[in-house]
KOLLUM-125784 format. One record per residue (C-alpha): x, y, z; residue in one letter; residue number from 1. Coordinates in Angstrom, 3 decimals. Layout:
! KOLLUM-125784
         X         Y         Z  res    n
         X         Y         Z    A  NUM
...
***
This chain:
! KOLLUM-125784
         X         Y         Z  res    n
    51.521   -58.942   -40.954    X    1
    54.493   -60.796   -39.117    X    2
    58.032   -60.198   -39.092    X    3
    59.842   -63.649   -40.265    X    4
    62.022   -65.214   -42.650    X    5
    61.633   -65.452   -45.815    X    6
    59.856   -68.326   -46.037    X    7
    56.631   -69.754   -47.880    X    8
    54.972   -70.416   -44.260    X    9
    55.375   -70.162   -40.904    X   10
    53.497   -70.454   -37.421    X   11
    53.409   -67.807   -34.942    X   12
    51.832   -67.093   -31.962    X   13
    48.517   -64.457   -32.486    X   14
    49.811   -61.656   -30.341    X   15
    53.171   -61.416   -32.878    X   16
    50.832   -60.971   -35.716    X   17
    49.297   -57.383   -36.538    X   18
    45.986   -57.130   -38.614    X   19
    47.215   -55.163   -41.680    X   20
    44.436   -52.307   -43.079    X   21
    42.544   -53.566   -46.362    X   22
    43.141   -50.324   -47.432    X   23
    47.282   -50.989   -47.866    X   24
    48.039   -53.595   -50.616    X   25
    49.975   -56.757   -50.038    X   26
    53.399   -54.738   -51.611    X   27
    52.640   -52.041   -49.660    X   28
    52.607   -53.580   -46.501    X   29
    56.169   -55.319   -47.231    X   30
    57.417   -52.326   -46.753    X   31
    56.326   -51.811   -43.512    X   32
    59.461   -52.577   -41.231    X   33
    61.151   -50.110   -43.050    X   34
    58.755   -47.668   -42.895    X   35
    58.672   -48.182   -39.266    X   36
    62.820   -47.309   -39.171    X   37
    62.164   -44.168   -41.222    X   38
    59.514   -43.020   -38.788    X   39
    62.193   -43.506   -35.751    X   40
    64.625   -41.411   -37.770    X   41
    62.175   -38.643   -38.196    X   42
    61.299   -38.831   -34.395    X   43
    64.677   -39.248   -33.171    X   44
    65.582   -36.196   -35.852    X   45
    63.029   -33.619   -34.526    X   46
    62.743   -31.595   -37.586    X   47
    62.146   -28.208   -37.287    X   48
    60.279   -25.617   -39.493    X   49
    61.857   -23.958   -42.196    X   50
    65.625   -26.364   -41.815    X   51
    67.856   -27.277   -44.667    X   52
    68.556   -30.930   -44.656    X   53
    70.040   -33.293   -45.931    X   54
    70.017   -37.047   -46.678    X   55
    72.844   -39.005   -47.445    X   56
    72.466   -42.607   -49.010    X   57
    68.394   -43.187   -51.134    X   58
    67.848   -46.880   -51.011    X   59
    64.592   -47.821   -49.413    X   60
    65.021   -46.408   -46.159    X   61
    66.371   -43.010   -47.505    X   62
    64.124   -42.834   -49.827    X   63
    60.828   -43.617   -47.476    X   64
    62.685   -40.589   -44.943    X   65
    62.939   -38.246   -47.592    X   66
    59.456   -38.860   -48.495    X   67
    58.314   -38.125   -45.039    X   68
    60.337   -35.022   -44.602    X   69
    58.538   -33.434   -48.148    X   70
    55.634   -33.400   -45.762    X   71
    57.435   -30.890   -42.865    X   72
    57.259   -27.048   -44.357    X   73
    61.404   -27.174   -44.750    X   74
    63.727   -25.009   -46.146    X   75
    65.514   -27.213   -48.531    X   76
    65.709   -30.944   -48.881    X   77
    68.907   -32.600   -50.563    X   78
    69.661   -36.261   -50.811    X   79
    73.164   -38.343   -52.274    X   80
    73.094   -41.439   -53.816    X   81
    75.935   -43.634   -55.768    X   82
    73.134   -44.611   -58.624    X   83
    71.036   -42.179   -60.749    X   84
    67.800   -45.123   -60.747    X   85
    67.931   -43.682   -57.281    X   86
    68.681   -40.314   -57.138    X   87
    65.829   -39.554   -59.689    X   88
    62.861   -41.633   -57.836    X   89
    64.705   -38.888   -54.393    X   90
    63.939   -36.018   -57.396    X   91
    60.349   -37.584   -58.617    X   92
    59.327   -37.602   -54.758    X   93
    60.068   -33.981   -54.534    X   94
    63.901   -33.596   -53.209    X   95
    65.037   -29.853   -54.285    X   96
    68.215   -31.836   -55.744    X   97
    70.177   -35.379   -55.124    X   98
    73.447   -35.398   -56.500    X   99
    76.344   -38.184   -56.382    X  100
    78.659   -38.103   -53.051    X  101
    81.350   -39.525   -55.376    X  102
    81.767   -35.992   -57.089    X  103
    81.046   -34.279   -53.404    X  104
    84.189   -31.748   -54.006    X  105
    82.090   -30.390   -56.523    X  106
    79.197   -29.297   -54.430    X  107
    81.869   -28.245   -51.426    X  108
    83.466   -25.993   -53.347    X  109
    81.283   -24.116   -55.179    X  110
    79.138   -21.648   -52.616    X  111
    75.778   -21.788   -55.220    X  112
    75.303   -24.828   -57.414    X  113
    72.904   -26.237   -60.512    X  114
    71.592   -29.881   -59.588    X  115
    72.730   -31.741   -61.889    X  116
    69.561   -33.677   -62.449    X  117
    67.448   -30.461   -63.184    X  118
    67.427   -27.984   -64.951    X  119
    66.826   -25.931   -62.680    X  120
    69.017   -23.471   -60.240    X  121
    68.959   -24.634   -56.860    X  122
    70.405   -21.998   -54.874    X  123
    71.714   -23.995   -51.869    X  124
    75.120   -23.259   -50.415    X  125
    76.332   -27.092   -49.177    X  126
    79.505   -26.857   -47.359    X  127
    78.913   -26.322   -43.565    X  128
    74.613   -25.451   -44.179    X  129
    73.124   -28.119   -42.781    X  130
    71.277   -27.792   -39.589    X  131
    70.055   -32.041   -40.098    X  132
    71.718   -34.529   -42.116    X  133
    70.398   -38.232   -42.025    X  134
    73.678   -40.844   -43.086    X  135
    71.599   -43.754   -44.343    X  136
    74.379   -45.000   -46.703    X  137
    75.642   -48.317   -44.770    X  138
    79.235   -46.592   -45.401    X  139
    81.031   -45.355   -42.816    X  140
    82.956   -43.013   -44.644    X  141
    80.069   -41.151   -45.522    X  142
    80.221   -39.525   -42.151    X  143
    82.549   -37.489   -43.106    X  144
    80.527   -36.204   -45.734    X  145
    77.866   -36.073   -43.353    X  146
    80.193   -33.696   -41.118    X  147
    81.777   -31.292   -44.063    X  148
    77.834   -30.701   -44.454    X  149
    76.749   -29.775   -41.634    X  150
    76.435   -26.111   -40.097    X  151
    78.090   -25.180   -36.413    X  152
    75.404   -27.342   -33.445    X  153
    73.930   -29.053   -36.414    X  154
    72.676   -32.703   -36.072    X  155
    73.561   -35.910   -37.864    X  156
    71.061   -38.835   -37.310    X  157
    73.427   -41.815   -37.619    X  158
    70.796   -44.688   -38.849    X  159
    73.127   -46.829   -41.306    X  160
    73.844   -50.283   -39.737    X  161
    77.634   -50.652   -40.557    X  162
    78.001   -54.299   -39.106    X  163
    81.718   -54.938   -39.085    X  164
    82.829   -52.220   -41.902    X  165
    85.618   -49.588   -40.356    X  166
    86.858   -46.433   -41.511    X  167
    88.787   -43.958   -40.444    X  168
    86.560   -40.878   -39.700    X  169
    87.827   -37.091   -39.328    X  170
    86.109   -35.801   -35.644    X  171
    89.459   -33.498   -35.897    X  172
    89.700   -29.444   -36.213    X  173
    85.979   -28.643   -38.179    X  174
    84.043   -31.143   -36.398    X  175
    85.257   -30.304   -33.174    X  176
    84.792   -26.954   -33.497    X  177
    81.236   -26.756   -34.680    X  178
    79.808   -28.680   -32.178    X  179
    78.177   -31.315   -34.417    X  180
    75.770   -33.736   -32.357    X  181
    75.903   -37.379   -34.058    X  182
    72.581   -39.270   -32.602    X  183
    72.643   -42.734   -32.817    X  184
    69.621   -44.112   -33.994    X  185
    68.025   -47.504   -33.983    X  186
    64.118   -48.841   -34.695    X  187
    64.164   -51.857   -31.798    X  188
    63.710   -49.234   -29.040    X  189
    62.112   -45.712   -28.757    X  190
    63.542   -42.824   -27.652    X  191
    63.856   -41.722   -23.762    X  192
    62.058   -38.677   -24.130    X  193
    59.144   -40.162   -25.856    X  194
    58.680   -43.600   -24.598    X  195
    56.359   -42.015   -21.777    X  196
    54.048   -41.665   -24.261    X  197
    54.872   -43.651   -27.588    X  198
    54.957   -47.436   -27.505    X  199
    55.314   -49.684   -30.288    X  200
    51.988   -50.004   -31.679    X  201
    51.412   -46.139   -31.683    X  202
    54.474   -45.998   -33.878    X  203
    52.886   -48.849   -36.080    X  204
    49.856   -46.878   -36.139    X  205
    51.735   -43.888   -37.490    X  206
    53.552   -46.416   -39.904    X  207
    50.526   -47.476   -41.720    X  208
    49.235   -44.834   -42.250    X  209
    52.153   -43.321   -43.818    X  210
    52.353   -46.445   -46.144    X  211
    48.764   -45.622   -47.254    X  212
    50.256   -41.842   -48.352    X  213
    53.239   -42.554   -49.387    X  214
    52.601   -45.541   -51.668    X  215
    56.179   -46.934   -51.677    X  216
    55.433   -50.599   -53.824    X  217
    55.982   -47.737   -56.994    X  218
    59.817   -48.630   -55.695    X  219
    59.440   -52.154   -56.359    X  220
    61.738   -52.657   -59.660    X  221
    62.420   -56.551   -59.265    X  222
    60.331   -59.281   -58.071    X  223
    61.916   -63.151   -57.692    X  224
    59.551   -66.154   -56.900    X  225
    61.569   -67.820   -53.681    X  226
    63.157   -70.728   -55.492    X  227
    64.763   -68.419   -57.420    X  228
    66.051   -66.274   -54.368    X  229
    69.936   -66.623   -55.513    X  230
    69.417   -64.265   -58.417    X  231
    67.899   -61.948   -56.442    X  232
    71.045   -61.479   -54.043    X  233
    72.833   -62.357   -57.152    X  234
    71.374   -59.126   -58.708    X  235
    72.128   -56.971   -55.796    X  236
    75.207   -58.015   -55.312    X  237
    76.381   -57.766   -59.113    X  238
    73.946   -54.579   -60.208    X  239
    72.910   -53.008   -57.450    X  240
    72.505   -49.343   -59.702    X  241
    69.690   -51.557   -61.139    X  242
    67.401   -51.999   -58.334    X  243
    65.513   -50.522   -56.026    X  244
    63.336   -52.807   -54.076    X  245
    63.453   -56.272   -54.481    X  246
    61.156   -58.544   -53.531    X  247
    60.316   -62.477   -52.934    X  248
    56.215   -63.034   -54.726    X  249
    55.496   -66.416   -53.004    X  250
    52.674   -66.787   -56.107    X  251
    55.170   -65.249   -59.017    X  252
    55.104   -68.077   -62.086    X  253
    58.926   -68.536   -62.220    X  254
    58.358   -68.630   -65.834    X  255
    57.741   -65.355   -66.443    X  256
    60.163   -62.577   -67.192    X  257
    61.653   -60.122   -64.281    X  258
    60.788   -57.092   -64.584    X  259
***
């Protein structure tokens, strides 16, 4: 495995390569680097038994966190996302309920509420209950979901990249009061208090083999053959509610239908 372009080959020094397991699958491993970020976010996170949170935004990184959190004996585990395609692979993976942030009021106001992907009563009070929230949106705004959320010393894991996107964000009266910690967190380095002992191949280690349980390449919904990489960014651009994972298939016949 090597992190580069996307290209059809490359050369690259032996020591940047890793030996992938021939126990992961070719689509698995693609998802590695990502994997690898959701790992960070747990670490950086420090879940703790029996909390209530909360993910905001299930693309693949969300998605891949959320999966990894199932495995920690929580409380309750409750994910947003803009598109139901997403919000029911969050439910299919074992998420208590995802709902849409667009309708957030909703959830906010009512002290018990019914997912409304289920059928079933999820007795979860939202507003301010929270002890870890995750914004993995690439919105800024949704920090201030994030914050109405999250319960008085509660944590927020801040692991969008936002790039050059602004907005204004309320750290007024609530947030001020109930000493939320925001935690910036980022995959190229690893955390102070763990780097004595965690280096980047233990994390890798740890990566793989949560690729090998988690068996992500089931979120693979498109695949494009390079030459046809425009209508891949095409799709996400234009239908993004469609997709999942997309990927480039360096062998794909470009005759043959997307899926």
């Amino acid at each position: 495995f090597g992190f580069q372009p996307h290209v059809t080959h490359f050369i690259s020094d032996k020591s940047s390569l890793m030996l992938a397991p021939a126990s992961i699958s070719a689509d698995a491993c693609s998802f590695l680097p990502n994997m690898e970020t959701a790992v960070n976010f747990i670490q950086d996170a420090a879940p703790i038994l029996g909390e209530r949170i909360l993910v905001l935004g299930q693309g693949v990184v969300g998605l891949l966190v959320a999966s990894l959190l199932k495995e920690f004996p929580l409380e309750t585990l409750v994910t947003t996302d803009n598109y139901a395609l997403r919000r029911k692979a969050s439910l299919d993976l074992g998420a208590e309920a995802s709902f849409d942030p667009n309708h957030l009021e909703k959830y906010l106001s009512a002290p018990l509420v019914e997912s409304v992907e289920s059928n079933e009563k999820h007795q979860i009070a939202y507003a301010h209950n929270f002890d870890l929230a995750f914004e993995l949106t690439g919105s800024p705004s949704a920090l201030d979901d994030a914050i109405a959320m999250t319960a008085f010393n509660g944590r927020i894991v801040i692991g969008s990249w936002y790039g050059k996107k602004k907005a204004p964000i309320d750290l007024g009266g609530a947030f001020h009061r109930s000493r939320i910690q925001l935690i910036s967190s980022q995959v190229s380095t690893i955390a102070p208090a763990l780097s004595g002992r965690w280096d980047k191949a233990r994390r890798f280690d740890v990566s793989w083999d949560a690729l090998k349980r988690i068996q992500p390449q089931k979120w693979i919904t498109h695949r494009f053959p390079i030459e046809e990489a425009d209508k891949a960014y095409q799709l996400l651009d234009e239908n993004p509610q469609e997709t999942i994972q997309v990927i480039f298939d360096y062998k794909h016949d470009s005759k043959q239908e997307h899926s």
